[in-house]
C-alpha positions in Angstrom: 116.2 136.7 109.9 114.6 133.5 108.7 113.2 131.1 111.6 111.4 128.3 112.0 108.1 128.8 114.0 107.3 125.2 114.6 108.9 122.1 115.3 108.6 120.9 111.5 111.7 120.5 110.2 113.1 118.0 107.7 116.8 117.4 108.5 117.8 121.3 110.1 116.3 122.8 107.0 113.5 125.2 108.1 110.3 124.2 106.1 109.0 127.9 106.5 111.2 130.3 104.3 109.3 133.1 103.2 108.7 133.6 107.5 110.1 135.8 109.3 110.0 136.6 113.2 107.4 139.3 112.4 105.5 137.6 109.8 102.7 134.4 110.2 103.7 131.5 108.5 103.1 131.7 104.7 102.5 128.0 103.1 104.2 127.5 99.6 101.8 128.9 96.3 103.7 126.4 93.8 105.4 123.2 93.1 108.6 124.8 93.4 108.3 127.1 96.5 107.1 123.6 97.9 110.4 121.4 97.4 112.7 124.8 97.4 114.1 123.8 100.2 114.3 120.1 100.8 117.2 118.7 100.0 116.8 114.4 100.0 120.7 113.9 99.9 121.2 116.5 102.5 121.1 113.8 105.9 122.6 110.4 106.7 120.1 107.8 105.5 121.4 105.7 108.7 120.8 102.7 106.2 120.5 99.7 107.8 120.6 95.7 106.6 118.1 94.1 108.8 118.7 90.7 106.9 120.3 89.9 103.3 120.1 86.6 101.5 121.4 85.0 97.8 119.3 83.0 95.3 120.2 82.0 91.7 123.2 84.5 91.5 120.8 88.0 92.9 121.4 89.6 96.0 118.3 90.2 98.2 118.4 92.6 101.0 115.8 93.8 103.6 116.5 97.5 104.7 115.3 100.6 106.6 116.5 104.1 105.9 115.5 107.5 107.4 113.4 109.6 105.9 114.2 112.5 108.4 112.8 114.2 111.3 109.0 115.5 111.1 107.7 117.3 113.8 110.3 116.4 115.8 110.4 112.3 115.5 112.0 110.2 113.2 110.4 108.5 110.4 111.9 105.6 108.6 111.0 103.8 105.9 111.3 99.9 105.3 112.1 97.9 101.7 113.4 95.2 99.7 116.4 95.8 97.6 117.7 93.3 94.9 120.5 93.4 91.9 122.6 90.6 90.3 125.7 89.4 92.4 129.1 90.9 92.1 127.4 93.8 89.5 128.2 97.6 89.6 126.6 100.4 87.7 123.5 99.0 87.1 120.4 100.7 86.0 118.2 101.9 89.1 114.7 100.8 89.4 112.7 102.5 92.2 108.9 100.9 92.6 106.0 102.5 94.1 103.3 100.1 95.3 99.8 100.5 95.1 96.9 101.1 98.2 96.3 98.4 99.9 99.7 96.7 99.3 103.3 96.7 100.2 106.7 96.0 99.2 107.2 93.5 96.8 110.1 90.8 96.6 108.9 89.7 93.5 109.2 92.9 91.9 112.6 93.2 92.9 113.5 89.8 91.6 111.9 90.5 88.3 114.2 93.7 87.7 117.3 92.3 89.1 117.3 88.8 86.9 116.7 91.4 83.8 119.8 93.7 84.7 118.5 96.1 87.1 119.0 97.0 90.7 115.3 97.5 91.8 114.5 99.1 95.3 111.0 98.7 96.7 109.6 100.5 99.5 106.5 99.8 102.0 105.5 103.5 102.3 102.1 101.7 103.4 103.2 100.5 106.4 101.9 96.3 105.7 103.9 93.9 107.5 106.9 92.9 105.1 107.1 89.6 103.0 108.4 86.4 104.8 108.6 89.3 108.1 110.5 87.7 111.3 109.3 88.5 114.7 110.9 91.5 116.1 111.9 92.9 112.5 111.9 96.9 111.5 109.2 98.4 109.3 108.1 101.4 108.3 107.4 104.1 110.6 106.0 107.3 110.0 106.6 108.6 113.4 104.5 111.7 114.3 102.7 111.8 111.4 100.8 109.4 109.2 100.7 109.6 105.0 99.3 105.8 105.1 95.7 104.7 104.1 94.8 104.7 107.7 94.5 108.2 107.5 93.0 108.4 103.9 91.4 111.7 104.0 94.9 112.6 104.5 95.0 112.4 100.2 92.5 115.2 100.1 93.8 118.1 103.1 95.6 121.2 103.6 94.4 121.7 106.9 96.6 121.4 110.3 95.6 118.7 112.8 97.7 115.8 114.4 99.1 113.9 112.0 99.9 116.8 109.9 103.0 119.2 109.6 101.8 122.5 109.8 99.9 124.5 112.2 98.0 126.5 109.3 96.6 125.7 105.9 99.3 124.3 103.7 100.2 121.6 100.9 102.6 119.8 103.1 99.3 119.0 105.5 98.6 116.5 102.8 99.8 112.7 102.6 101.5 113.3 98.9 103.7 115.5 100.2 105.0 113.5 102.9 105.1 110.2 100.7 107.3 112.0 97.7 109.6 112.6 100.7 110.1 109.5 101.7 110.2 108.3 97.9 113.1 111.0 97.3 115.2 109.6 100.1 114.9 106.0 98.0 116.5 107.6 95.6 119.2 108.6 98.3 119.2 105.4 98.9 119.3 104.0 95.2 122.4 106.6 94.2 124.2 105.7 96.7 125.1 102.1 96.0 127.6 100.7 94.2 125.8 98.5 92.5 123.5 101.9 90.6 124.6 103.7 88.2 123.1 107.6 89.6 122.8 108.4 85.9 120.1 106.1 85.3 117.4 106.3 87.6 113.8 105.2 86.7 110.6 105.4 88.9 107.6 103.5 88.6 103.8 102.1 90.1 100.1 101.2 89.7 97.3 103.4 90.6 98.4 105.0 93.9 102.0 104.1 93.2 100.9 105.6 89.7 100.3 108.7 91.5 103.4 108.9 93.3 105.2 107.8 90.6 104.2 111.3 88.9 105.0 113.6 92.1 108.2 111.9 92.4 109.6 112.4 88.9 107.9 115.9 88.5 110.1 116.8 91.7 113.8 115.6 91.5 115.6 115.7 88.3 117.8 112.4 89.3 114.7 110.6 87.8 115.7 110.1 83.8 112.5 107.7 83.5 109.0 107.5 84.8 106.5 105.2 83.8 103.0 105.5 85.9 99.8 103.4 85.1 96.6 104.5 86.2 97.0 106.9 88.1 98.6 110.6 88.0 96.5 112.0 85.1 95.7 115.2 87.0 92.6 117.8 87.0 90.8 115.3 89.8 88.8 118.3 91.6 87.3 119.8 87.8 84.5 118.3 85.8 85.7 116.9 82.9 82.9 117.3 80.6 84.2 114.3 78.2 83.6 111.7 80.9 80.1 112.6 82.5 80.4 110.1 85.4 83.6 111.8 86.6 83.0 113.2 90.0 85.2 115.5 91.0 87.0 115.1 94.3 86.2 117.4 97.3 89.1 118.9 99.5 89.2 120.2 102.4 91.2 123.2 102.1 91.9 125.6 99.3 91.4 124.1 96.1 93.3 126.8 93.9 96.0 126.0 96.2 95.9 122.4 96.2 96.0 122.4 92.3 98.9 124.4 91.9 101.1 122.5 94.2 100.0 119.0 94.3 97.5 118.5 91.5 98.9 116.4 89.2 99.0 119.2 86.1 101.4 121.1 87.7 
């Protein structure tokens, strides 16, 4: 029998598989064992319109959705959503901002005025764009994948804002931020105005890097298109570019490579 020896669950799916009552907790050795069982269509987003508004013929909306439950609380995600009025079956456009910054309306507006539905989310947590007192944003909850907790980027080890109690790749703020991103592509499939076929996914240095965990984990993606950032092999020497310095984890490094490094 399969149980769950923590609190950590996304949705009801237990996040420890290969555990049994006898057995301790075994963390996932790959890419695959990591996402084998998280299913991003599997719970109600509880979307929600906080406030929606028309200019030149496109259709702006502010938004939350849930990302799930993680370590018992809920986490939910804000974003800006945009697409050409009375249009269905649009491309979807799902963009991944950078450290430092947030959602952006003007990125939305770019896509939608070109044909696109285009979703931005603030994974980062900023106050959103042209924000009214008393408005929703995101909120990771009991844990924290923001760049308040940047060594977060780097860890496999258990403490507070973390998932599990031992070491393990979904102690590490990639993990939890492709889950979030995943859910916008809940999100994005689920309109009327997106065609599900024809899902892209794209950002700039560390939405370049999410970009690449993103697309390299769910197969609605048919397009990625990351810029600086994502390239992989950040904790080896690279003897072609001397000044590289590579990056120092705290955890297992054989096992941070084979589930989160970029190369795999």
């Amino acid at each position: 029998m399969k149980v769950c020896v923590s609190a950590t669950l996304i949705g009801s799916a237990c996040l420890f598989p290969s555990s049994s009552v006898a057995d301790e907790p075994k963390a996932p050795g790959t890419v695959k064992q990591l996402w084998a069982d998280v299913d991003p269509r599997k719970d109600d987003l509880g979307a929600k319109v906080v406030r929606e508004w028309e200019k030149d013929d496109i259709v702006y909306r502010y938004i939350t959705f849930h990302v799930g439950k993680l370590k018992g609380k809920p986490a939910l995600l804000a974003a800006f959503f945009a697409f050409p009025k009375g249009a269905k079956n649009l491309p979807g456009l799902f963009h991944l901002h950078g450290g430092g910054q947030r959602a952006f309306l003007h990125e939305v507006e770019f896509y939608a005025k070109r044909g696109y539905a285009c979703l931005s989310i603030n994974w980062g947590g900023r106050e959103m764009e042209n924000a009214k007192e008393g408005d929703p944003n995101t909120d990771w909850g009991a844990v924290d994948p923001t760049q308040k907790n940047v060594p977060g980027y780097f860890n496999l080890k258990p403490g507070d804002n973390y998932l599990d109690p031992f070491d393990s790749p979904r102690n590490n703020n990639w993990f939890l931020l492709t889950l979030g991103a995943r859910r916008g592509l809940t999100f994005l499939e689920q309109r009327p105005e997106v065609d599900a076929d024809r899902l892209g996914v794209y950002g700039h240095s560390m939405g370049g890097n999410l970009t690449v965990y993103v697309a390299g984990t769910d197969s609605r993606v048919k397009a990625a298109s990351p810029s600086v950032g994502g390239s992989g092999f950040r904790t080896q020497p690279w003897p072609v570019l001397p000044l590289h310095r590579p990056q120092t984890l705290n955890g297992d490094v054989k096992l941070f490579e084979a589930t989160l490094g970029f190369e795999s």
